[in-house]
N, C-alpha and C positions, 0 to 999 in steps of 0.2 A: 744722588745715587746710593752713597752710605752703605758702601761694599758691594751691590750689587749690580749685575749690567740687566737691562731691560732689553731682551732681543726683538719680544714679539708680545700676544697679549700671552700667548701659553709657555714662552721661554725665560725665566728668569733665574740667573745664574751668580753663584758667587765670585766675586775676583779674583783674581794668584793670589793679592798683594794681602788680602781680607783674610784667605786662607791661611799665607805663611805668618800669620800673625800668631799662631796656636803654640810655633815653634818657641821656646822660652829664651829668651832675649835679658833675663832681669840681671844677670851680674852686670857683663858690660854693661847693661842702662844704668845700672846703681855706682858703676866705677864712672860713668860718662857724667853723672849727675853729680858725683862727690868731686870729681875733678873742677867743671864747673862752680862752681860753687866756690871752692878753693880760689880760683882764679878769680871770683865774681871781690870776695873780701879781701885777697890781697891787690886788687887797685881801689877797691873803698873799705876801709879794715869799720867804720864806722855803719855799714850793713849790719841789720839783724839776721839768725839765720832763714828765718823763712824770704828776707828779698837775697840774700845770697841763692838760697834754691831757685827763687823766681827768675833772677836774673841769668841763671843756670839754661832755665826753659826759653825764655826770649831771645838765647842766643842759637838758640835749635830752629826758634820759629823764625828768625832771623837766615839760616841757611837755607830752611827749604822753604822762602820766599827767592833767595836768590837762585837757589837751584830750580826756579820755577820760571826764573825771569833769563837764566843759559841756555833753556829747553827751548823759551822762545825766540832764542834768537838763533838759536841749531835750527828750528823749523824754518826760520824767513829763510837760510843760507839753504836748508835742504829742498825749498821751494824753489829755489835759482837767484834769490833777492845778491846783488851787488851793496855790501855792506864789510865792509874796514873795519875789522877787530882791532885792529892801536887806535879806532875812534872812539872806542865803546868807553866808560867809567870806567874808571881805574878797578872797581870790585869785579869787573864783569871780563876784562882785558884779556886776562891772561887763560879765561874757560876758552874767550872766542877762538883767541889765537891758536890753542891745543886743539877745537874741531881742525880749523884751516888746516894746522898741520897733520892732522890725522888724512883728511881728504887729499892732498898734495902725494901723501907716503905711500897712502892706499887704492887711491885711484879707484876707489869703489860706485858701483853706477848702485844709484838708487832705483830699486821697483817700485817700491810702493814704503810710503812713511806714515806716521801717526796712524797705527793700524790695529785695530779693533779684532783678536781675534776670539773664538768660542770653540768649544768642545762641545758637540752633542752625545758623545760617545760618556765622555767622562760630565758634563754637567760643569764649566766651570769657564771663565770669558777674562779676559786682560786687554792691555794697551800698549804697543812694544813700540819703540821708533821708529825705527825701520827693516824693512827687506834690501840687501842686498848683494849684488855679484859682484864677487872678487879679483882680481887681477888674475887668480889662477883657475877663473870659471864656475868659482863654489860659489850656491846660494845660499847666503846666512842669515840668520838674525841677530840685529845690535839692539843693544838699549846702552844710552848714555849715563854716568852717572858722575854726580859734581862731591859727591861727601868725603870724607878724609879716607875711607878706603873700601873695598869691596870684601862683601862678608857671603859663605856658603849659601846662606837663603837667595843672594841673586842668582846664582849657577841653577838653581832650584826654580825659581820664576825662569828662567830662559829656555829651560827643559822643558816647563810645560807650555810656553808660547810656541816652542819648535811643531812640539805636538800636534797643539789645535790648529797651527799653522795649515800645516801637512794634513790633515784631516778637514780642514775647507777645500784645501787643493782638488785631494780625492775627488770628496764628492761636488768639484764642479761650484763650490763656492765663491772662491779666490783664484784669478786669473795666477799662478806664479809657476817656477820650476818648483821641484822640491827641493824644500830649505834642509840643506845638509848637516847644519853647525849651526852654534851658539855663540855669541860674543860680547861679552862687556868692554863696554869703551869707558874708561876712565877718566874722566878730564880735571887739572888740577888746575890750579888758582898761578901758578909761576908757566903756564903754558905748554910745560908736558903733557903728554896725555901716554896710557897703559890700555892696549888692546888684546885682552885676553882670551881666550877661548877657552867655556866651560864644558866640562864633562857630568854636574850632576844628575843622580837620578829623579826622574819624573815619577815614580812613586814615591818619595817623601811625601809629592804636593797630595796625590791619592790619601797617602794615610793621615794629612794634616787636614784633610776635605771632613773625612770621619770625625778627627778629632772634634773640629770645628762644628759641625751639627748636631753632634753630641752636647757640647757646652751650649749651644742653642737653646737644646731641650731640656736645658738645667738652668737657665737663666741668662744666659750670655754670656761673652765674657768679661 
């Protein structure tokens, strides 16, 4: 796919995730990298520095393997699959155990999961977890997340999932109510989870869209 979604043979659109990329991220990644690193030579002080850097990145590509293997086991449970979270590996335990308990506390019915939505309006397609209704009748959207914590740019992709959401709806797309709110679910490694609900604006993602095709036409980025 390689940032983009393929709708049709005359719709092809950039992703949220493609987009919020434009937004500059390089301190914390240089503080993420330097800490790393740190930690890679003080358990082998015998690392040069570039496998201390290395071993920096394989522990990144190390989480979003597992946060890729919590996703699927969020999807078996949010398909109805009968599956034991104190069964799972020990690395995976305590993600499973913070959905169960999230779904226990919130009693949320799922509409529609792993959902593919697009903007015709604005030009731009994503992939959110789920639609759901609340205990208190609100239709929202979640997306899951397993990383050590949530930064403005998700509040910013959820803003514009609501969107495209609500604009399938319109026009006759996507069978749903209209999605009223935003939410990130948070799931930790010790079995808490953080259910938040975002307020950001859906024009950052507009003016990071510009940004973003701009850099295109300059070489990429």
């Amino acid at each position: 796919r390689e940032g983009w979604y393929v709708l049709d043979e005359d719709r092809k659109y950039p992703s949220v995730t493609t987009l919020l990329k434009t937004i500059d991220k390089s301190g914390p990644l240089m503080r993420w990298a330097a800490r790393g690193a740190v930690e890679a030579l003080m358990e082998n002080p015998a690392l040069s520095v570039e496998q201390a850097i290395g071993a920096a990145f394989q522990r990144r590509d190390a989480a979003a393997d597992l946060g890729k293997t919590v996703h699927s086991f969020i999807e078996a449970l949010k398909a109805g699959a009968d599956i034991d979270p104190t069964a799972l590996p020990e690395a995976l335990r305590g993600y499973g155990q913070a959905f169960v308990s999230w779904m226990v506390a919130y009693e949320p019915k799922i509409l529609h999961r792993e959902l593919t939505v697009y903007s015709d309006t604005h030009q731009y397609a994503g992939s959110t977890d789920m639609i759901v209704q609340l205990r208190d009748s609100r239709v929202v959207i979640v997306d899951a997340k397993t990383g050590k914590g949530l930064y403005p740019e998700f509040g910013v992709q959820m803003a514009a999932y609501r969107v495209a959401a609500n604009e399938m709806i319109e026009t006759g797309k996507l069978l749903c109510p209209t999605v009223e709110g935003e939410f990130l679910l948070h799931l930790k490694p010790d079995g808490n989870f953080e259910f938040r609900e975002t307020h950001e604006p859906v024009e950052i993602l507009f003016h990071a869209k510009v940004i973003w095709f701009w850099l295109q036409s300059q070489g990429g980025l």
